[in-house]
TIFIRO-376907 format. One line per 8 residues: their letters; for each residue x, y, z of C-alpha. Coordinates in steps of 0.001 Angstrom, whole numbers, plus 500000, padded with zeros to 6 digits. Layout:
<atoms>
a) X:Y:Z ~ ... $
</atoms>
This chain:
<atoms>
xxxxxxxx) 520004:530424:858988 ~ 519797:533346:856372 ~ 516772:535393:856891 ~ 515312:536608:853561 ~ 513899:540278:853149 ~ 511313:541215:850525 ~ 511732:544105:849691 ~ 508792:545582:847821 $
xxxxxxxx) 508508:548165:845284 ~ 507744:552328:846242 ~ 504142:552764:845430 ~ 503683:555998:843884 ~ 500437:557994:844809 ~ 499693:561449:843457 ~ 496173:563068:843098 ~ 494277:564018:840536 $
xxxxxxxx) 494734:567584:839321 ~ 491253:567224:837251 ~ 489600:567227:840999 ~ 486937:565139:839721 ~ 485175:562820:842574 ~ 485858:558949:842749 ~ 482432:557801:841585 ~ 482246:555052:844421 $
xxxxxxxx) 483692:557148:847552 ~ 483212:560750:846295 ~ 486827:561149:847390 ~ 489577:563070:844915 ~ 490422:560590:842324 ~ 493947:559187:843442 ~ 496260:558407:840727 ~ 499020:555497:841621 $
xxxxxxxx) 502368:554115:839867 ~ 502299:554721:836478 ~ 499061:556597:836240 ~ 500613:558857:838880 ~ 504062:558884:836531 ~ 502176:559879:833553 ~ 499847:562577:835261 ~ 503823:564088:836567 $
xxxxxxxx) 505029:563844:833257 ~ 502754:565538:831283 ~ 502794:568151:833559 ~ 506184:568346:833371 ~ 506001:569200:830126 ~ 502827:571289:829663 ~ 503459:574030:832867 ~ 505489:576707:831697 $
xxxxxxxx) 508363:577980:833364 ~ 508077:580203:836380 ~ 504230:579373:835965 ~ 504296:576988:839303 ~ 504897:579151:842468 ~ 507534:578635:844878 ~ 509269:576310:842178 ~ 510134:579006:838976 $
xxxxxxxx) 512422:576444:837258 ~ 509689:574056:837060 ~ 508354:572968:833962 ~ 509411:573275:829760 ~ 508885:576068:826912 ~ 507166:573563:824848 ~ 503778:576124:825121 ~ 506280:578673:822973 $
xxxxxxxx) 507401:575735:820539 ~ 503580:575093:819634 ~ 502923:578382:817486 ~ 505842:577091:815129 ~ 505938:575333:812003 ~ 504790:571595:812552 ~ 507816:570332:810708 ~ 511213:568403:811358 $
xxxxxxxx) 512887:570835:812731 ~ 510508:571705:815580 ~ 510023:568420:816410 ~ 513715:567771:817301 ~ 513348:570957:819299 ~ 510292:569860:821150 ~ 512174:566059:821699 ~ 515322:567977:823386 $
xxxxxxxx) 513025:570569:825367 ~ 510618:567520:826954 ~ 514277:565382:827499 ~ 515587:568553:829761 ~ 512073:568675:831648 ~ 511437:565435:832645 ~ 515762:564587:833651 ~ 515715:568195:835638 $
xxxxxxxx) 512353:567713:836964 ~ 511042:563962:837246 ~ 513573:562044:839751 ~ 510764:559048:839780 ~ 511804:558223:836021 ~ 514669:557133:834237 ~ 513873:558099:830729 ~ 514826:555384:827767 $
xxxxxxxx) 513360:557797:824548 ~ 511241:560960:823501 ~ 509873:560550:820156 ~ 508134:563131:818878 ~ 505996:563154:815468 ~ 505004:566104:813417 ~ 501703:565824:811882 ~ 500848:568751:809701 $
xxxxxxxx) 497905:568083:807897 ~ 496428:567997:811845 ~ 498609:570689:812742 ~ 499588:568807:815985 ~ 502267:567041:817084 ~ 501982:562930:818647 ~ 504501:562868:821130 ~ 505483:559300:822840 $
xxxxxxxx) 507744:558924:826292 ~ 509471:555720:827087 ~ 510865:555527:830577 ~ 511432:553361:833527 ~ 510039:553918:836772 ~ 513306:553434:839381 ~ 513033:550533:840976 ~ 511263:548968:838392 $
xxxxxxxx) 512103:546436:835085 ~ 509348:547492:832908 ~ 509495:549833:830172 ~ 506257:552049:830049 ~ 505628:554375:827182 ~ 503401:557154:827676 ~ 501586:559089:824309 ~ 500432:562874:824176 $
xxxxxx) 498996:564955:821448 ~ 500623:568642:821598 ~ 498454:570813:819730 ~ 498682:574797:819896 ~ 495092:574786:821412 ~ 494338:573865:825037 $
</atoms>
């Protein structure tokens, strides 16, 4: 008699960094799975380096890539700086693209992530607007 195990998937629960009360339970907003992912990511990619305390090789230099030309050439730099923060600093992701638009008549640049959670099939692509203003 074989005994089947189901194994299910790692939920992935972070909180919300916005601190902003669940408007049902007036708890902190909890973020799960790929909301949770994203919310990582983009922090990932928005803290600068030796910004987070106790962890000074978190985070990217995309903040100093922002007050450059919104061209070609900065985009490719932005794509290679947001690859080497989220493979050093994301081990929940396996990431499948960075594509990263430069829009200069908005002086901003549309940024879109395609990864794969581990443990998981589906492909989930995550979109950011980096402009030079918070």
């Amino acid at each position: 008699m074989a005994i089947q195990v189901n194994k299910s998937l790692k939920e992935f629960v972070d909180l919300s960094l916005s601190f902003s009360p669940h408007p049902l339970t007036g708890d902190i907003t909890v973020l799960r799975d790929h909301r949770a992912i994203n919310a990582a990511l983009k922090n990932c990619i928005m803290i600068a380096v030796e910004e987070k305390p106790f962890n000074t090789t978190f985070g990217s230099q995309i903040l100093q890539l922002m007050f450059e030309m919104v061209d070609g050439s900065t985009a490719s730099m932005l794509e290679e700086e947001i690859r080497r923060s989220i493979n050093y600093n994301e081990p929940r992701v396996n990431l499948e693209d960075v594509i990263v638009d430069p829009r200069p008549e908005l002086n901003e640049f549309k940024v879109e992530i395609k990864y794969l959670i581990v443990g998981y099939e589906e492909v989930i692509t995550f979109t950011h607007i980096l402009s030079p203003t918070r």
